[in-house]
C-alpha positions as CSV (number, residue, x, y, z in Angstrom):
1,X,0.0,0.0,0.0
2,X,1.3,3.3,-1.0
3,X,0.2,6.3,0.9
4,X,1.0,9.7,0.4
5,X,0.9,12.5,3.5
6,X,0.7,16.1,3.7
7,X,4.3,16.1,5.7
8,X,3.5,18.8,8.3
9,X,1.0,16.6,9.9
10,X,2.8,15.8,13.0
11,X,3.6,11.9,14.9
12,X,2.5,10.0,12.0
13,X,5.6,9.2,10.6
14,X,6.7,6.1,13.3
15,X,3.2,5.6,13.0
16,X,2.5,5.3,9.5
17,X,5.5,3.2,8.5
18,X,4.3,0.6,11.0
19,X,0.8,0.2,8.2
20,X,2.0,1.3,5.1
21,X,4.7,-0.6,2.7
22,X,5.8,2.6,0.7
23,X,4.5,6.5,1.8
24,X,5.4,9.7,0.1
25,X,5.9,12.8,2.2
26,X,5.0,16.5,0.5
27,X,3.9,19.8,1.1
28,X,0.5,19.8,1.2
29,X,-0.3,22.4,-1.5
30,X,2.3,21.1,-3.4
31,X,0.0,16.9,-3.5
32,X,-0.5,17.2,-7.6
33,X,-2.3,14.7,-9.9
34,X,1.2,12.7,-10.5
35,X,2.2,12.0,-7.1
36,X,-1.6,10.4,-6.4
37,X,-1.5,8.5,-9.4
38,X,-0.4,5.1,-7.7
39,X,-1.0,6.0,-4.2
40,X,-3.9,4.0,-2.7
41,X,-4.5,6.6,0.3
42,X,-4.4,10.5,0.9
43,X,-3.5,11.8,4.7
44,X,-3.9,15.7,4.1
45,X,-5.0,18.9,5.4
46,X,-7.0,22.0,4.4
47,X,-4.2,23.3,2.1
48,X,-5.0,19.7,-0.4
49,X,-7.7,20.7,-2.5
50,X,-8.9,16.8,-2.7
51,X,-10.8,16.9,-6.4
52,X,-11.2,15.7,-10.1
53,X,-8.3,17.3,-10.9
54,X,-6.2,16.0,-8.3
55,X,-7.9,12.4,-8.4
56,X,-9.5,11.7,-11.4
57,X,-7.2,8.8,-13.1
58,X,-5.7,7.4,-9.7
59,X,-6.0,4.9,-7.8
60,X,-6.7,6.6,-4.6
61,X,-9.4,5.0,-3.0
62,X,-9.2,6.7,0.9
63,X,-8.4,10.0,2.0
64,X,-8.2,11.0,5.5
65,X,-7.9,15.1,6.1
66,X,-6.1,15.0,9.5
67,X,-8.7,18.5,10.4
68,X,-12.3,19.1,11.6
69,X,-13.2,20.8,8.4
70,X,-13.6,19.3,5.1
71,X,-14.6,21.6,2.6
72,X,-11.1,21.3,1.0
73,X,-12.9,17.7,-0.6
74,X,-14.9,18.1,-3.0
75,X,-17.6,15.3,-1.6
76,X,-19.5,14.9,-4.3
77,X,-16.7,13.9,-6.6
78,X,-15.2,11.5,-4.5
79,X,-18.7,9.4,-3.8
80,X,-18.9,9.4,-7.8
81,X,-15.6,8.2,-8.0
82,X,-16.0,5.7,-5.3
83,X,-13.3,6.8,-2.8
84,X,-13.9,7.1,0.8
85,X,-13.2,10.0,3.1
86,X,-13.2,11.1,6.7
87,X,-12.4,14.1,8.7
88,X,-11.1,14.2,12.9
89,X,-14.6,15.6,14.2
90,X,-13.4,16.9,17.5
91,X,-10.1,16.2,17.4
92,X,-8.9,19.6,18.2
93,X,-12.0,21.0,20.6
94,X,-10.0,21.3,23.2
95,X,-7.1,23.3,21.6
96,X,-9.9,25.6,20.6
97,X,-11.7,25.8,23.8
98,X,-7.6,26.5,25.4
99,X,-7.4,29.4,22.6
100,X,-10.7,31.1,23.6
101,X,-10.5,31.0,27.1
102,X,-7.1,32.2,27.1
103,X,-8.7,35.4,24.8
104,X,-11.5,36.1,27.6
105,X,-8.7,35.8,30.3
106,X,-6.8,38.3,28.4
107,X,-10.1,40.5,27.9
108,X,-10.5,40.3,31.8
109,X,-6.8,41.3,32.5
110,X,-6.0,43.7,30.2
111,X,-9.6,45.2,29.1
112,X,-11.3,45.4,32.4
113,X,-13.9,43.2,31.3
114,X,-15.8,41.6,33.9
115,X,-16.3,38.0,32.6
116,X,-18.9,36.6,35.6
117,X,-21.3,40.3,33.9
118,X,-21.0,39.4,30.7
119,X,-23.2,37.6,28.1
120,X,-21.6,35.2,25.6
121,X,-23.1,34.4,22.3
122,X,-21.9,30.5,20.8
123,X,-22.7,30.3,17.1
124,X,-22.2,26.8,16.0
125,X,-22.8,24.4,19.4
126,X,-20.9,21.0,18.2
127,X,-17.5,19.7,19.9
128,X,-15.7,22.8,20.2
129,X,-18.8,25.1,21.0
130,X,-19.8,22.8,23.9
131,X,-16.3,23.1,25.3
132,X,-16.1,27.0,25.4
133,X,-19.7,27.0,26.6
134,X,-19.1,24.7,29.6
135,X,-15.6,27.1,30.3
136,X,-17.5,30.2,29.5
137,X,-20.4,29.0,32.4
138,X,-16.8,28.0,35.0
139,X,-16.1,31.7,34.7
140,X,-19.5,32.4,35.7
141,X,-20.7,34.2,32.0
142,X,-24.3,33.8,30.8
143,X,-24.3,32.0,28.1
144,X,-26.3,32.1,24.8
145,X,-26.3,28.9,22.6
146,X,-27.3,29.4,18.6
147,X,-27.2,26.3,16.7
148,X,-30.3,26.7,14.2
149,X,-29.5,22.7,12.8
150,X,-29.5,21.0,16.2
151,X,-32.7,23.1,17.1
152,X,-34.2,21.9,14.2
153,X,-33.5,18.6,15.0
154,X,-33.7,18.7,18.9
155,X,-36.2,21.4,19.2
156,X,-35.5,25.1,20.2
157,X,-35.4,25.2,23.9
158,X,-31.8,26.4,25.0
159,X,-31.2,27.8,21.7
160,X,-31.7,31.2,21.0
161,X,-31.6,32.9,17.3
162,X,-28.7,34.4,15.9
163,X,-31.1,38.0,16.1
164,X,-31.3,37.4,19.8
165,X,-27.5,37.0,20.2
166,X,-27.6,40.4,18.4
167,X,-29.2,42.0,21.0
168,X,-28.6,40.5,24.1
169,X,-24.6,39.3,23.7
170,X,-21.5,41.6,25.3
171,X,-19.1,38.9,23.1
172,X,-20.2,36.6,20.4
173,X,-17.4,33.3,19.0
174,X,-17.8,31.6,16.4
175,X,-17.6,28.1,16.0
176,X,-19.5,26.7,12.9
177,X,-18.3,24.8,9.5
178,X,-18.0,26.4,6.3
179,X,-21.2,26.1,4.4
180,X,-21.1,28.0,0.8
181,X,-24.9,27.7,0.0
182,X,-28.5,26.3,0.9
183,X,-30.2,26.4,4.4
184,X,-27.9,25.9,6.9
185,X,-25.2,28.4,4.7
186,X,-22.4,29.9,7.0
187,X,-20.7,31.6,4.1
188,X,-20.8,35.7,5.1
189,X,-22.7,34.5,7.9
190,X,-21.3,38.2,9.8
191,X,-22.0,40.3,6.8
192,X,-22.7,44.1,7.3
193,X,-26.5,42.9,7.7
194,X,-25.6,41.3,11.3
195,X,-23.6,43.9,11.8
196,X,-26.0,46.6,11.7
197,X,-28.4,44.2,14.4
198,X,-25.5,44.6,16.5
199,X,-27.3,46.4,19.6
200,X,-24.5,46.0,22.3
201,X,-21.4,46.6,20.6
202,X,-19.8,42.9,21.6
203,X,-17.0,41.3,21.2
204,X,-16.1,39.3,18.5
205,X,-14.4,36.1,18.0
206,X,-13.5,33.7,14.7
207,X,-11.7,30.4,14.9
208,X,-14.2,28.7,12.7
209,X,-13.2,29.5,9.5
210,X,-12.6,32.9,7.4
211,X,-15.1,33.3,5.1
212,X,-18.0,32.8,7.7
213,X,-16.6,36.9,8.6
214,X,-17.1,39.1,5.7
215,X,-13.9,41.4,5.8
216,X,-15.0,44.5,4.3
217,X,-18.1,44.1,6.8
218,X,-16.1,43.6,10.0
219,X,-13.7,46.5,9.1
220,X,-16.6,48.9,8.9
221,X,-18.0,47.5,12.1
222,X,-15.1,48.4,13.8
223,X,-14.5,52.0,12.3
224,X,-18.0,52.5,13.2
225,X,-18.0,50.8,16.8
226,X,-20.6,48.2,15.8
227,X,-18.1,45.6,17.0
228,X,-15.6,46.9,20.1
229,X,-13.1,44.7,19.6
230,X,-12.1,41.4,17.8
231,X,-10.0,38.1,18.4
232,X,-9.4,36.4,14.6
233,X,-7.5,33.4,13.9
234,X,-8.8,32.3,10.3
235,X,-9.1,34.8,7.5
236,X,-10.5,35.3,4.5
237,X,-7.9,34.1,1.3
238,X,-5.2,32.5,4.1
239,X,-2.6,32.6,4.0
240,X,-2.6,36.2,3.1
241,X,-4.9,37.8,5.6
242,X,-6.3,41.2,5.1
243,X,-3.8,44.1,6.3
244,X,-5.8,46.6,7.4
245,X,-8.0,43.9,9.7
246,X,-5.1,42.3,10.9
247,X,-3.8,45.8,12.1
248,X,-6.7,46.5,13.8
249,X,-7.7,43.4,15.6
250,X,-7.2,43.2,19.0
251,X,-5.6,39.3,18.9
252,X,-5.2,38.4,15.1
253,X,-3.2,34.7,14.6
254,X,-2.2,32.6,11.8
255,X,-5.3,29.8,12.2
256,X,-3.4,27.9,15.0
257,X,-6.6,27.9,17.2
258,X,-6.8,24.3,17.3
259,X,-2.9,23.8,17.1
260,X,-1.9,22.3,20.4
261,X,0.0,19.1,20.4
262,X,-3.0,17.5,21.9
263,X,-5.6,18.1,19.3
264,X,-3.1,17.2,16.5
265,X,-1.9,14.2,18.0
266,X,-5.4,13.7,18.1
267,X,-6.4,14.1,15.0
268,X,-3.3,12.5,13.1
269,X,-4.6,9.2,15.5
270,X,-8.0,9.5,14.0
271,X,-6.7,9.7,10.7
272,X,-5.2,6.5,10.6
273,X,-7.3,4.8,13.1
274,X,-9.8,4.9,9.9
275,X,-7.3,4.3,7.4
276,X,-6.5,0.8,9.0
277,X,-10.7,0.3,9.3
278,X,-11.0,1.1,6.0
279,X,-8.0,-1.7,5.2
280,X,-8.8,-4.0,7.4
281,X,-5.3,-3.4,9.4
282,X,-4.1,-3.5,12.8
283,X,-3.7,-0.8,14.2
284,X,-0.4,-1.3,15.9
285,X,1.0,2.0,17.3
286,X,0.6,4.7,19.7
287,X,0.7,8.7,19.0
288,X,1.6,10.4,22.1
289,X,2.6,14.1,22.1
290,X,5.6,15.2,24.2
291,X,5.8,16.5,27.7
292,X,6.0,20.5,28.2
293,X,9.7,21.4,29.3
294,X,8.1,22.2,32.7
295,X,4.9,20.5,33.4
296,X,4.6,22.3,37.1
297,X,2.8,25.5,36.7
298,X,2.7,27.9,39.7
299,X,0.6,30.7,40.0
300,X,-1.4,33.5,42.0
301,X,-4.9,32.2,40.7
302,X,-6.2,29.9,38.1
303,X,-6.4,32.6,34.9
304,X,-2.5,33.6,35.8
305,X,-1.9,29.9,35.5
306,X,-3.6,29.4,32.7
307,X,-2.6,32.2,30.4
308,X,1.4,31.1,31.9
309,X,0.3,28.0,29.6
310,X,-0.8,29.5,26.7
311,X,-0.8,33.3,26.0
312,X,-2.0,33.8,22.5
313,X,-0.4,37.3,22.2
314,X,2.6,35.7,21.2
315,X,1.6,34.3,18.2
316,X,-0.6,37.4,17.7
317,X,3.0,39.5,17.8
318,X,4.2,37.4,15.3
319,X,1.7,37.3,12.6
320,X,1.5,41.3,13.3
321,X,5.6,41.5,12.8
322,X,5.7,39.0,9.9
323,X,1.7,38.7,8.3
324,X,4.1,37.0,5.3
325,X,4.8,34.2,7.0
326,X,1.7,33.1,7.6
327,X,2.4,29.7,6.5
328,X,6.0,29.1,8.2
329,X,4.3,30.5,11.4
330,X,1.6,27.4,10.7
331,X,4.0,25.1,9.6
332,X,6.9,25.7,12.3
333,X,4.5,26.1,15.5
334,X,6.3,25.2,18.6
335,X,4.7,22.8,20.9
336,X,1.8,23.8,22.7
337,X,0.1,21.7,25.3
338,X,-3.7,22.0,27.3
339,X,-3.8,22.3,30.5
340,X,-4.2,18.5,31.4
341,X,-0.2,18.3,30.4
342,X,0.7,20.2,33.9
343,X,0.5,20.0,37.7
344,X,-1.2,23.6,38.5
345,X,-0.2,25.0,41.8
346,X,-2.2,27.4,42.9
347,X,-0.2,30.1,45.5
């Protein structure tokens, strides 16, 4: 079996040689039609764009996207084609949910914003908006849930509208997939429209994916003070994010939300935890990210500790001081664990 891997996709290669006989390692925008040709299996990410040009004439009859999102397949093409695909739903929730809460913590320290007063808004209330609403609630925040598909399907009580969020919410986060067209469409789902609903002047947050924000909208919002501030970590046209957002955002980062070590040794274990199902392999090896180089944590209260973990200014700082490396600063991201990694001691 041949496999060929997007070869930023981290822990899979002791992994992987332990189920596959040959596997081809590559940049992942640089997986073309006649590298695929004789592979029997695809391990990617979001920068793949898994179509008919990519596929059509292989042999490639499984791809795994080592990510939550999977609009970078072209779904419709592949069950023509017969070739099975899977995403890691979940896999990085709690990377997201660390992100977020280390944003509010931030907004609390250096913003004077009173968390346990404030009202939070959660668009999109699957693995990673469950997370950051059960944090939110530990911080003592009211908290909002809009998720028009699972009220459809569950029925609307505990789910408010996304024009109730508008008027009741002091921050609103987003955390829905990318959909381009239909009912449930996300695309420009924050387009001047919601902006002008706006009654409170929140806070707004993005790690779901760019294009759910329109730009042009968000920039007025924040000339205007629609919006009072914002926390982005996924742009419209990555990896060259818009200049004059990213200079006035108040946390801006190069889509490394759901980045810690955890959530990708998370998802690169879901990845081939289906490949061997679809195979019929054993799956005989173990993906363990390594230890923090101190795992003892001491601190005045439970935010210090926290943000001592994981302080998202400093990747903000370095998109701001180098927005064209957006990709390096993606590719090369230094190891980042959740808060399970270390002893906390509080004092």
């Amino acid at each position: 079996m041949k496999v060929v891997v997007d070869n930023k996709i981290p822990y899979i290669h002791e992994a992987i040689g332990r189920i596959a006989d040959e596997v081809v390692y590559l940049p992942g925008s640089g997986i073309m039609p006649e590298a695929v040709r004789d592979a029997d299996a695809l391990v990617v990410r979001t920068r793949t764009r898994c179509d008919r040009a990519l596929l059509e004439g292989s042999r490639v009859q499984f791809i795994a996207t080592a990510t939550i999102g999977y609009d970078h397949i072209d779904t419709r093409y592949c069950r023509e084609a017969g070739i099975a695909w899977t995403n890691a739903p979940g896999c990085n929730s709690g990377s997201v949910a660390q992100y977020v809460e280390s944003a509010l913590l931030l907004l609390q320290r250096e913003k004077g914003k009173r968390l346990e007063r404030m009202t939070l808004g959660i668009v999109g209330v699957g693995n990673v908006g469950r997370k950051v609403a059960a944090l939110a609630g530990r911080w003592g925040m009211n908290v909002l849930l809009c998720d028009p598909p699972r009220a459809e399907r569950e029925g609307s009580e505990g789910f408010h509208t996304l024009e109730e969020l508008c008027d009741a919410c002091d921050l609103l986060t987003f955390h829905v997939p990318l959909v381009r067209e239909g009912k449930t469409k996300t695309f420009h789902l924050a387009d001047s429209t919601f902006f002008r609903r706006l009654k409170r002047h929140p806070i707004l947050i993005n790690t779901s994916r760019g294009e759910v924000v329109e730009t042009q909208a968000l920039l007025e919002a924040l000339q205007t003070g629609r919006v009072e501030e914002t926390i982005i970590d996924v742009w419209e046209n990555e990896p060259h994010p818009n200049l004059s957002l990213l200079n006035k955002v108040y946390i801006g980062t190069p889509h490394i939300a759901g980045y810690s070590a955890d959530g990708k040794a998370n998802a690169t274990r879901m990845s081939l935890d289906a490949l061997c199902r679809h195979f019929h392999l054993e799956a005989d090896y173990a993906i363990t990210p390594p230890l923090p180089e101190t795992v003892q944590v001491t601190a005045a209260g439970r935010a210090e500790a926290l943000l001592e973990i994981y302080n998202p200014h400093r990747d903000s700082l370095a998109l701001k001081q180098h927005p064209e490396a957006f990709e390096r600063l993606r590719g090369d991201y230094p190891l980042r664990r959740e808060p399970e990694a270390y002893r906390i001691v509080i004092g």
